[in-house]
MILUM-625521 format. One record per residue (C-alpha): residue in one letter; z, y negated, x negated. Coordinates in steps of 0.25 Angstrom, whole numbers, plus 2048, in hexadecimal, padded with zeros to 3 digits. Each point is the difference from the previous one (the first is absolute). Layout:
AZYX ...
//
This chain:
X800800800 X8027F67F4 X7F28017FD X7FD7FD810 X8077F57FC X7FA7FC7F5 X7F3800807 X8047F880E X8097F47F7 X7F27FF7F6 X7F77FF80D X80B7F7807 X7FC7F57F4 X7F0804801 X8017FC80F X8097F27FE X7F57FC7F7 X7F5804809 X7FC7F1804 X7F37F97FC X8017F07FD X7F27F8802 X7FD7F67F5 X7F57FE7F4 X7F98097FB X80A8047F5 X80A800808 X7F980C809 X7FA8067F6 X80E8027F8 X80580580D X7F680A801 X8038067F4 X80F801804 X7FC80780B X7F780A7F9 X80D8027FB X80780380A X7F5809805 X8018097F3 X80E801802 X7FE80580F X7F68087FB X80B8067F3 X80B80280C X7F6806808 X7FC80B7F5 X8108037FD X802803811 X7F6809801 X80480B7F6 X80E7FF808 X7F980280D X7F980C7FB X80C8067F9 X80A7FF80B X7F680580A X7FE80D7F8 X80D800800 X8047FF80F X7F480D800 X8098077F8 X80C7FC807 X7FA80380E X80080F7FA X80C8017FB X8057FA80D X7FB80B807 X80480B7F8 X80D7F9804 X8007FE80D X7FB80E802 X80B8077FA X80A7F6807 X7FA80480D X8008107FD X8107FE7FD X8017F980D X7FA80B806 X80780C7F9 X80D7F9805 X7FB80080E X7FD80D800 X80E8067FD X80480980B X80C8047FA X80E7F9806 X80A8037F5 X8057F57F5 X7F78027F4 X7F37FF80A X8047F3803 X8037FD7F4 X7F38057FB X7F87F980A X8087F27FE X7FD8007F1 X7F0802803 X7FF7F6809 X8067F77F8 X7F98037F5 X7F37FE808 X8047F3804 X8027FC7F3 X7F18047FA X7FA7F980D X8097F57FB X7FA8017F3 X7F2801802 X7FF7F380C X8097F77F4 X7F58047F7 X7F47FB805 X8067F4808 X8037FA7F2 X7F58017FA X7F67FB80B X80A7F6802 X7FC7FB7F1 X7F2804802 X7FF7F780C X8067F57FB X7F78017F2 X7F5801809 X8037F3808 X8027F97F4 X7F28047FA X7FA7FA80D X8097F37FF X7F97FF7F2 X7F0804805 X8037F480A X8057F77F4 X7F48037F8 X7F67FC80C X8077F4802 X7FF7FC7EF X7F1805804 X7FE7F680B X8077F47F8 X7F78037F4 X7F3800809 X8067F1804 X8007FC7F2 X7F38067FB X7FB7F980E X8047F57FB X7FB8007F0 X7F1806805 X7FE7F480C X7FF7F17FA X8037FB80C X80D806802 X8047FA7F2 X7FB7F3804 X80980080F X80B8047F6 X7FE7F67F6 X7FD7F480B X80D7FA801 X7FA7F580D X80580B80A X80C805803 X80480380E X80B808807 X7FD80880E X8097F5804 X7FA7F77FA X7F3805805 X8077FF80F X8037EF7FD X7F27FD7FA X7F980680E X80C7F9808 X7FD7F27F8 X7F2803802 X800801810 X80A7F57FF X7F37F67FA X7F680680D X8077F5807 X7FB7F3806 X8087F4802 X7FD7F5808 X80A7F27FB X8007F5809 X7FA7F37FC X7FC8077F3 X7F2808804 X7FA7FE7F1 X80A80C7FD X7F980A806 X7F38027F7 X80A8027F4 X80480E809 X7F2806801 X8008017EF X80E806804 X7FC80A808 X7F38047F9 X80A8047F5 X809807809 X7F4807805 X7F98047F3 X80E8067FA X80180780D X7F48047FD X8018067F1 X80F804806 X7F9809808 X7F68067F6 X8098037F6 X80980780C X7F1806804 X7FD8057F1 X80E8077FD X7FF80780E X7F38057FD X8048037F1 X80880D807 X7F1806807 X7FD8087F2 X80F8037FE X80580A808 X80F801802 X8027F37FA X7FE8037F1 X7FD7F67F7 X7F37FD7FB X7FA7F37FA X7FB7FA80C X80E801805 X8077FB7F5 X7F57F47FF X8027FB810 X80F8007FD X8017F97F3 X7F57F7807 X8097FD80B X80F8007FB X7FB7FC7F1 X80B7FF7F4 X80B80380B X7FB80E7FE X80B8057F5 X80180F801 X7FF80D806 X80A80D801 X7FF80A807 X80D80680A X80780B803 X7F380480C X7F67FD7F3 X7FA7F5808 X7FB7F47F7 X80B7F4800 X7FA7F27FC X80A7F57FC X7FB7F3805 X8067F37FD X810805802 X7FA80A80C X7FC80F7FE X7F680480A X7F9810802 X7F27FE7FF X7FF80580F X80A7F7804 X7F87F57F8 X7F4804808 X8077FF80D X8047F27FD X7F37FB7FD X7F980780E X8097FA809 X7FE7F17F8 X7F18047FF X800803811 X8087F2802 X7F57F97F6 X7F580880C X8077FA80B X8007F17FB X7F27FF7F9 X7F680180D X8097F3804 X7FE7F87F2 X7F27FD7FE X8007FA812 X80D7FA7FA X7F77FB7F6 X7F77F9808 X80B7FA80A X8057F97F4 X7F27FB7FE X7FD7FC80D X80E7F7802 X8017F87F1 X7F47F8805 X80180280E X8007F1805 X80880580E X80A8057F8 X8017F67F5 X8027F580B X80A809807 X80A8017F5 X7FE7EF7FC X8047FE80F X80880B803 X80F7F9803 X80580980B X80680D7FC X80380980B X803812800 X7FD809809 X80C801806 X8017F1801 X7F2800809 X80480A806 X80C7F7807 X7F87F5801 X7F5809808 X80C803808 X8077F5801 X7F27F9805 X7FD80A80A X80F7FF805 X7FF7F1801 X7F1802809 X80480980A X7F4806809 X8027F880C X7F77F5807 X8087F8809 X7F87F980C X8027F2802 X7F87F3800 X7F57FE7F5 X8087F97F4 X80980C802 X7F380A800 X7FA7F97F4 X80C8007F7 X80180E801 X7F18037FE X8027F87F4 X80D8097FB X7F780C804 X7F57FB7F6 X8087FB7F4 X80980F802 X7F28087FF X7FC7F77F4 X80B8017F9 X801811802 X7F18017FE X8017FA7F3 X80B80A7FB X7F880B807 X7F27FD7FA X8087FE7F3 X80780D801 X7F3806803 X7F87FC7F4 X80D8047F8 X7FF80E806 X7F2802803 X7FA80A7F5 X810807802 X7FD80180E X7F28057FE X80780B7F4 X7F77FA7F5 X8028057F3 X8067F47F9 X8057F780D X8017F47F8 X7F47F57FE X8007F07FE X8017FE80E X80D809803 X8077F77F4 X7FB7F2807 X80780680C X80C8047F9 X8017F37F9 X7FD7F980E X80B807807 X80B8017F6 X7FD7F67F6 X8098007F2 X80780B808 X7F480A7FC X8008017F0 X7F78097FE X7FA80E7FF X80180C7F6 X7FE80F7FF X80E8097FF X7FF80D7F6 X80080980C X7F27FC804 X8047F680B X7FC7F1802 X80B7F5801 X8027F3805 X80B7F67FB X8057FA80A X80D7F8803 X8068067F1 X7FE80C805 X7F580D7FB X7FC80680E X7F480C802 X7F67F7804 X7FD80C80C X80D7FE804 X7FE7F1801 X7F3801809 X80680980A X80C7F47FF X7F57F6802 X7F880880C X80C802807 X8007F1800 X7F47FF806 X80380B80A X80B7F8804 X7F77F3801 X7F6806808 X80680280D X8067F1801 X7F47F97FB X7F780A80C X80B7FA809 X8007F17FD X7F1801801 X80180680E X80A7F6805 X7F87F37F8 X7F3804809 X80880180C X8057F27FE X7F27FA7FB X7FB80680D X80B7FA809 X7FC7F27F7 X7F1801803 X804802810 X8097F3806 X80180680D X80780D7F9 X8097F77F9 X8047F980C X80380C807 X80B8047F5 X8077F3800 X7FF7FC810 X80580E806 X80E801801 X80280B80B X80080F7F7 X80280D806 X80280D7FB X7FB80F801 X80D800808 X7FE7F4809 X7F2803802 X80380E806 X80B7F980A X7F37F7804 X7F680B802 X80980880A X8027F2807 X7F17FE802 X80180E804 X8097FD80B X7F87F3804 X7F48077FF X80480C80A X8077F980C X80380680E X7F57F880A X8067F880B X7F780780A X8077F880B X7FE7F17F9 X7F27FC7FD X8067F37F9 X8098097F7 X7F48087FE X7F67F57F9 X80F7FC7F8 X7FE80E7FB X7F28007FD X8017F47F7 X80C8077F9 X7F780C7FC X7F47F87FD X8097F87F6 X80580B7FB X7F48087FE X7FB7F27F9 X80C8027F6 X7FF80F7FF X7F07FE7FD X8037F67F5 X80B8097F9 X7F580B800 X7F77FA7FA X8097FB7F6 X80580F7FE X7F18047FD X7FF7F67F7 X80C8057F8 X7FB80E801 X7F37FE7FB X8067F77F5 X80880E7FA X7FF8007F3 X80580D7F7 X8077F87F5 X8077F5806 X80080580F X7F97F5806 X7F57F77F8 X8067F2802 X7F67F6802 X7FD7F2809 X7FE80980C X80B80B7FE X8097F47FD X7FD7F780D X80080E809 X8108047F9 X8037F1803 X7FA80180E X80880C804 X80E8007F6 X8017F0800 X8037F97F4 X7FD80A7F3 X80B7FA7F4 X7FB8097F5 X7F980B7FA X8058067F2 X7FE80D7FB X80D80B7FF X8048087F3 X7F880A805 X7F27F9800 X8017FC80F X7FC7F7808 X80A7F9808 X8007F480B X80B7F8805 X8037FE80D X80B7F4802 X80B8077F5 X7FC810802 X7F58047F9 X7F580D803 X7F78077F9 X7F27FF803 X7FE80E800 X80A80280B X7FA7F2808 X7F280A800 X80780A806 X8097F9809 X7F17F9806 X7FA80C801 X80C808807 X8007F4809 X7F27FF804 X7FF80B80A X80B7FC806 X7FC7F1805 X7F1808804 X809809809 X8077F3805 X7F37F8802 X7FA80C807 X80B80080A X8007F2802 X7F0800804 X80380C809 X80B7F6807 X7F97F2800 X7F4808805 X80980480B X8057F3802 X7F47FA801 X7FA809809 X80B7FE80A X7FD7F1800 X7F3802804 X80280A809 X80A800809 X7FE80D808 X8028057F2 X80E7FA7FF X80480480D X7FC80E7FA X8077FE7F5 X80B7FB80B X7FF80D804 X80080A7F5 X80C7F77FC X80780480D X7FB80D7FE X8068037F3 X80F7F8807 X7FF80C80B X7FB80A7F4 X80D7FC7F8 X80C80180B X7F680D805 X8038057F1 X80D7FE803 X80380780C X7F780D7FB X80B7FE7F3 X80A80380C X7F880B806 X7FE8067F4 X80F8047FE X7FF80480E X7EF807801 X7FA8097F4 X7F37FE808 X8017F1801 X8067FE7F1 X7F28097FD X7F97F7808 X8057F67FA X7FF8047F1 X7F2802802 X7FC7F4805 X8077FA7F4 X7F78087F7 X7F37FA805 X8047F27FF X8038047F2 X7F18057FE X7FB7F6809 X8077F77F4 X7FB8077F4 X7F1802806 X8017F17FF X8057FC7F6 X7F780A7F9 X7F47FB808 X7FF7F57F6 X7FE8057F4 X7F08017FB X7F980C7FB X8047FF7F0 X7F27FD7FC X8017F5808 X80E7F87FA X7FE7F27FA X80A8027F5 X80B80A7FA X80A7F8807 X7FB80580B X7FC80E7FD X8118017FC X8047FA80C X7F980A80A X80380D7F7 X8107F9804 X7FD80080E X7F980E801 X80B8067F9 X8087F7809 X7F880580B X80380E7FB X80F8007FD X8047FA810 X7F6809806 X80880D7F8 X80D7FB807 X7FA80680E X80580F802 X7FC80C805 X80480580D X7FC80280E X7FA7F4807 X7FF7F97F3 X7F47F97FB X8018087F3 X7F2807801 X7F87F2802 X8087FA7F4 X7FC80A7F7 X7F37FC802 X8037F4800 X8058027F2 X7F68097FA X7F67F4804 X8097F67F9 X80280B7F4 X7F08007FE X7FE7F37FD X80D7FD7F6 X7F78087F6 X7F57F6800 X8087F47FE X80A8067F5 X7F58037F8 X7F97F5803 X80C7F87FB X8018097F3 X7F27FC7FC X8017F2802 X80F7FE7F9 X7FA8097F6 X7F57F47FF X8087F7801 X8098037F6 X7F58037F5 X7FC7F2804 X80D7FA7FD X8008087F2 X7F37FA7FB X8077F37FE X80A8067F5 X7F68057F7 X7F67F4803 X80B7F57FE X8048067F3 X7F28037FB X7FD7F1802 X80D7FB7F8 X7FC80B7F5 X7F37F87FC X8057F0801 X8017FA7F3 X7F68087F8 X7FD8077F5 X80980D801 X80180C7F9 X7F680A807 X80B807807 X8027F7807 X7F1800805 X80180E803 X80D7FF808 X7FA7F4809 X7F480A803 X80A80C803 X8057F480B X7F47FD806 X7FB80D801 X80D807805 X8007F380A X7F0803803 X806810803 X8097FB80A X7F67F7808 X7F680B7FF X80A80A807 X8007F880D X7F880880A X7F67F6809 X8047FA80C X80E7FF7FE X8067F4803 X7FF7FB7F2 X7F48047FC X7F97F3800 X8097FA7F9 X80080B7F6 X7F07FE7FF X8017F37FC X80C8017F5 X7F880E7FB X7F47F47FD X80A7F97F8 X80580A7F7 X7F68077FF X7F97F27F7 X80B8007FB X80180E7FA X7F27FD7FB X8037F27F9 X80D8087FC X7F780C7FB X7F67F87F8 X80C7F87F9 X80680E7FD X7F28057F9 X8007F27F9 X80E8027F9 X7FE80E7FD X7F37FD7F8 X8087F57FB X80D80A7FC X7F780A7FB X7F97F57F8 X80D7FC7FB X80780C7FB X7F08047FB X8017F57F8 X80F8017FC X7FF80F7FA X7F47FC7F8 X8067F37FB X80C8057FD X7FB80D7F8 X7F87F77F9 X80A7F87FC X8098097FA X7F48077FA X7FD7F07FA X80D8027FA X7FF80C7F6 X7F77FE7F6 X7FD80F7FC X7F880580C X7F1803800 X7F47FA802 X7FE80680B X80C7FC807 X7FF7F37FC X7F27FE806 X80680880E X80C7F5800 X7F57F57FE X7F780680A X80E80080A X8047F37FD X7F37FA805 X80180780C X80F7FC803 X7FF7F27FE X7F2801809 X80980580B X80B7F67FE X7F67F4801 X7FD80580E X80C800804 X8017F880B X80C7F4803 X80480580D X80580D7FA X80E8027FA X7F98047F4 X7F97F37FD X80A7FB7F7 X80380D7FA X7F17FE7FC X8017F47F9 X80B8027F9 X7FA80D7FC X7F37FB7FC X8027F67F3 X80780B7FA X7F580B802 X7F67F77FD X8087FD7F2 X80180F7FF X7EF802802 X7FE7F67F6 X8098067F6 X7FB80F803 X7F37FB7FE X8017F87F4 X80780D7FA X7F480A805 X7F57F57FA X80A8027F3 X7FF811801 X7F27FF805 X7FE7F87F2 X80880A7F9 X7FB80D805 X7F17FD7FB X8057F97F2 X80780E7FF X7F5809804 X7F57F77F9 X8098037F4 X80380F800 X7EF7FF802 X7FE7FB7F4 X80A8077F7 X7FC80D807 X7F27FD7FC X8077FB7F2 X80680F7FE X7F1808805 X7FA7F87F2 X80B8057F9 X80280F806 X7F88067F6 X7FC7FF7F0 X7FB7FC7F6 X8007F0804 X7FA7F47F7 X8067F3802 X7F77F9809 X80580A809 X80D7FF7FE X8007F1802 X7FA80280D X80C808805 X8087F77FA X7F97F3808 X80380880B X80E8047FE X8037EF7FE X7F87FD80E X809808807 X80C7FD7FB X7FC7F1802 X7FC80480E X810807801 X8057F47F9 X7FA7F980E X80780880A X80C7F6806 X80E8037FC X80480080E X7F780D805 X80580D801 X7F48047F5 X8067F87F6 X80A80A7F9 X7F580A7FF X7F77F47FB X8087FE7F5 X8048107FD X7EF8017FE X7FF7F37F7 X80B8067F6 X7F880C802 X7F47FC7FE X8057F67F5 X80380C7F7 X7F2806805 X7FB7F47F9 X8098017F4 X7FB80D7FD X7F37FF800 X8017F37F8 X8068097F6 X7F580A801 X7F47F57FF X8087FB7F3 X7FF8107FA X7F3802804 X7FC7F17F8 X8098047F4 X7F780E801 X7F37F87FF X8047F87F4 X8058087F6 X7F2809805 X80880B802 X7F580B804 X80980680B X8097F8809 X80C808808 X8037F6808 X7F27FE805 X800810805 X810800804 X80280080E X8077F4802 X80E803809 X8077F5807 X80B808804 X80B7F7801 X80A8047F4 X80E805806 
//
């Protein structure tokens, strides 16, 4: 075991010193030797084990052997002291002693071999500790040879410039996103073109960041798992530099670098630089648009102005109360008085919707290429808006390291998405007030423009309610239904003028009430205008006000209680029916009246049947009488009750039209009550003898008939009625989609989704329905507008598609104007793009929301053609000098393939050979031909030398007369000497 020891304690020390140091070249190449070293003494150790492996495991063979001999004869004792049969003392004695003794050699035997393969094993592990330290000397001497064979290395070693932690890595990218910012001072504009050579930097160390991130990650595609070879050890010396100082390897043999004061795996090295190379991915498609937002705003005279007048500085929060507070202090309510009172507010309407359209048209142009999910949401116009709106509030815009823009705002770095969905909340909020005040504002312009309405609203002073007027309905009813003084011709002509007066009133509240109706708007219940106003005034008295609830709602006041619209709508058309009925039976009875005074034979008829129904009344009640005393009289009697009970439902049903024939649905629901009316009484007769139970079922199965009819006439026409009503929705919002043009396209495509779902429902009302007509005439309508809608729609989708044509080819072209090391080709096809791109822009039109986009767009495209095509006119230049010149020294190397040459022909090569490299020595610096241009003009410089050299053997040859000339018949090389 002291030799064991010996080993591990000498290995121990080889393992400590196990570490390679980068430095010079004698630095490494000492340490290369001392790991050779090392190596031979690995190797020594490993020579001295393996005899001792093979020694000890003949041994354990010969062990193993003897093991069994002993443990056989161990088992044949047990079993010879098993087998005593006999019970007396030296039996068990005997067999006692034998097992013990067989124990024993078992004992023997396993004690044997465990020692020794217990010293085997652990010899055998420490053998394997030593292969493993012998690959890791390996690995670290194929570092430092790496080093001494690649120049490069050497020189990333010996360049003392570089030297960065990953730490210090993580702040150069966080310093660099910290310079992609723009600022905007107030009162100090001619900061900002100092920014864009800011950011450029920024943007061009992001950049090289990322290559250097690109080249070490792709270092690992010919290194399989993670080894290291030379590309590998070149990215990461490029990219951490002098930092780099050592490398070890740990107890799992992976490769530990020392960087700075950090130690890093290799893999966990990799790691690091993926993740910052994915963040580098999501911020650079953001840079180059960022780029040109910068251009566009230094000398952006809009914005140059706004920051030299901006004074105000106001946050979002801050607008966001004074929105309120405005909207708080401008209620939705038009109160009706004189025309002072009605112009005053018509002007607090208008300067309310001024006011909340400029913050809205502001938060628009602030959010419009976030709203239509452009790529980069930000443009000259969004940063005029933002400055408008918040002044010095708004500070500036950046790009944050996880790939998000940022806006600095109020001293505070907010996601500039969050901010938009802040800002178009606003304008959610603006919206329904300022539709509000529009509609109030018209109403009162409308009772300005007519004096009579004006009048109205200030003079009337008597104001009823749904209430009172349901108290004055059932009094007309009772005036209009009097009983006839049969006996009293002058009462009679008192009561005919009362009907007639009545009628007169109950005509004019009709007619009122059909004017309402026809007035029912879907939105705000009734559609207020000059006429709808006069007709409320006419039949509610003085109207104080009209205000919109929280709920959107339309609300009139009547004296100090207020309804809604929607429930005046329905209290009119519940109500109409009603005063028919009672107009009806005042006719019926004036009729009656009237007759009577022309005819006085008929009021002495009337006389009669009068004093016939006094006799019926006290004959009713002495059959009551008999009835409790005669079956046969109460059945008389009870029949006679039934048929003035169908005598009464046959006319009261003798009324009602055939249902094709009914003026209105009002109608059509008044006799469908009646029949079922009708219906109901006559199913109260029962079924017994001498009953008139058998006529009345007949009676009811007639009436039963014609129900059908009617309710499904009545389902057609509210079905009619009711897609009617529902066009307005979609038409009213379709016409406010499309004011104050341009929009996005969306928006386009929506309002032709509203006219054509209002143009379904129109076309869903059968013909000859009660609205039919009018349906017909508003089908017209939106049926030229859907067109005009339509034609817009395919306008602004050529447009849109135009656009986003235009911006995928100019903003491929761009980034392709930015890299200088693509091909011809490619440069030609972004040319070729460009062109196209700004051809589309110039026809944008100004009616778009993509116009100024456009323009904005255009300067820096049309930069970007001029550039690309002063660099393809420079490659054009530089490809023919190139071929023109590998032309003429390939022509050059045919006159000299072959011996023996004279030195005429020699020159000619040689003539050759300097036209081309004067045709190189034309190619521009800036092409991507020039490095090979200038490999070939050192090639073809030494071409040049060479055969110089020979032109000057072959003269020397020629006059010293020499008869034969080697040089003359000597293929002449012009290998390049290694």
């Amino acid at each position: 075991m002291s030799t064991l020891n010996n080993f591990e304690l000498e290995v121990t020390n080889l393992a400590e010193r196990m570490t390679f140091s980068f430095g010079d070249a004698n630095t490494i190449q000492q340490q290369l030797v001392k790991l050779q070293q090392q190596q031979k003494e690995l190797i020594q150790i490993k020579a001295d084990i393996q005899p001792n492996l093979a020694v000890l495991e003949i041994a354990i063979a010969k062990i193993d052997t003897a093991r069994v001999a002993k443990a056989a004869a161990g088992v044949a004792l047990m079993l010879i002291a098993g087998n005593s049969d006999n019970d007396d003392f030296f039996s068990s004695v005997f067999a006692e002693i034998t097992t013990e003794m067989g124990n024993e050699l078992l004992d023997q035997a396993i004690h044997d071999e465990n020692s020794l393969r217990q010293y085997y094993q652990v010899l055998k592990a420490f053998a394997q500790r030593v292969e493993i330290i012998y690959e890791q000397c390996e690995q670290l001497q194929n570092i430092a040879q790496l080093c001494l064979k690649e120049p490069q290395i050497l020189e990333y070693l010996e360049d003392s410039t570089t030297f960065l932690t990953t730490q210090d890595l993580t702040e150069q990218f966080n310093q660099i996103i910290n310079n992609l910012k723009l600022t905007f001072t107030s009162s100090k504009p001619q900061l900002l073109p100092s920014q864009l050579e800011s950011i450029k930097l920024a943007i061009q160390q992001l950049n090289q960041l990322q290559i250097q991130l690109q080249e070490f990650h792709q270092s690992f595609d010919n290194s399989p798992a993670f080894t290291i070879n030379s590309t590998v050890l070149k990215a990461l010396l490029c990219l951490f530099g002098n930092a780099v100082d050592s490398v070890e390897l740990d107890r799992r043999g992976q490769l530990v670098f020392t960087i700075g004061r950090e130690q890093h795996t290799i893999i966990d090295i990799y790691n690091y630089c993926q993740k910052l190379s994915e963040k580098i991915q999501r911020i650079f498609p953001l840079t180059t648009q960022f780029r040109q937002l910068t251009e566009q705003c230094i000398n952006h005279p809009a914005i140059i102005k706004s920051l030299q007048l901006s004074e105000s500085a106001v946050s979002l929060s801050e607008l966001e109360s004074q929105v309120k507070q405005l909207i708080d202090n401008t209620p939705p309510k038009l109160i009706f008085g004189d025309g002072e009172l009605m112009q005053q507010q018509a002007n607090t309407f208008k300067e309310f919707q001024t006011h909340l359209r400029e913050v809205q048209n502001q938060l628009d142009a602030a959010t419009k290429l976030f709203a239509n999910q452009e790529a980069f949401p930000l443009s000259a116009s969004s940063i005029i808006a933002l400055l408008d709106l918040f002044g010095s509030c708004f500070t500036g815009v950046g790009i944050e390291k996880d790939g998000n823009l940022v806006i600095y705002h109020n001293q505070e770095t907010i996601k500039f998405e969050s901010f938009c969905k802040s800002c178009i909340q606003l304008k959610q909020t603006i919206k329904q007030p300022i539709i509000q005040s529009v509609y109030l504002g018209k109403i009162a312009q409308q009772c300005l423009n007519h004096a009579q309405l004006i009048h109205l609203l200030s003079e009337a002073k008597s104001v009823q309610t749904l209430t009172d007027f349901k108290k004055q309905i059932k009094e007309f009813a009772k005036r209009a239904n009097p009983t006839l003084a049969i006996d009293n011709p002058r009462q009679i002509r008192q009561q005919t003028k009362e009907i007639i007066a009545v009628g007169e009133h109950l005509q004019q509240i009709q007619q009122n009430l059909v004017t309402i109706i026809k007035a029912a708007d879907k939105q705000t219940g009734i559609s207020l205008t000059p006429s709808t106003l006069t007709t409320l005034i006419s039949l509610f008295g003085g109207i104080t006000a009209i205000e919109f609830n929280r709920q959107g709602q339309l609300v009139l006041y009547l004296a100090d209680k207020s309804e809604k619209l929607i429930n005046i709508l329905k209290f009119c058309s519940k109500v109409k029916p009603q005063i028919e009925a009672i107009m009806q039976k005042s006719v019926q009875i004036k009729d009656v009246a009237e007759n009577c005074l022309k005819d006085p034979s008929l009021r002495k008829k009337l006389e009669k049947k009068h004093y016939q129904r006094k006799l019926q009344l006290k004959a009713a009640i002495a059959a009551s009488i008999m009835v409790l005393l005669s079956p046969v009289a109460g059945i008389g009697w009870i029949r006679y009750q039934q048929e003035q009970l169908r005598s009464q439902v046959q006319g009261m049903v003798s009324q009602i039209p055939d249902a094709n024939q009914m003026p209105d649905l009002i109608t059509l629901k008044d006799s469908q009550t009646k029949l079922k009316e009708a219906i109901s009484r006559l199913d109260t007769i029962p079924n017994f003898i001498g009953s008139a139970y058998q006529q009345v079922q007949v009676d009811t199965a007639n009436l039963k008939n014609r129900l059908p009819k009617i309710e499904q006439r009545i389902q057609i026409e509210e079905s009619a009625l009711a897609s009617l009503a529902a066009t307005q929705q979609p038409a009213m919002e379709a016409a406010l989609l499309v004011q104050n043009p341009p929009h996005p396209l969306v928006v386009w495509q929506k309002a032709q989704g509203k006219w054509q779902e209002a143009i379904n429902l129109l076309e869903s009302i059968p013909e000859g329905t009660f609205v039919s007509t009018q349906a017909k005439t508003k089908l017209v309508a939106y049926r030229a507008n859907y067109d005009v809608i339509s034609k817009r729609l395919s306008t602004e989708e050529k447009i849109n598609s135009n656009w986003e044509t235009a911006n995928k080819l100019g903003s491929d072209a761009l980034q392709i104007s930015q890299q200088s090391n693509k091909p011809l080709a490619t440069w030609k096809q972004a040319q070729v793009d460009l062109q196209e791109a700004i051809k589309l822009l110039e026809t944008t039109p100004k009616n778009t929301p993509f116009f100024t986009q456009a323009q904005e767009k255009l300067p820096i495209y049309r930069t970007a053609y001029t550039s690309i095509s002063q660099k393809l006119t420079i490659e054009e230049k530089a490809e023919v000098s190139l071929g023109d010149g590998e032309k003429l020294a390939k022509e050059a190397l045919q006159i000299i393939e072959t011996p023996p040459y004279n030195v005429e022909v020699l020159k000619i090569a040689q003539d050759k050979l300097r036209e081309a490299n004067q045709l190189l020595q034309n190619v521009s610096t800036e092409s991507n031909a020039a490095i090979k241009a200038k490999e070939l003009t050192k090639l073809y410089g030494e071409y040049l030398q060479k055969i110089q050299y020979r032109i000057g053997s072959i003269e020397l040859c020629h006059r010293l007369e020499m008869s034969e000339c080697s040089e003359q018949n000597s293929p002449l090389s012009l290998a390049r000497s290694e």
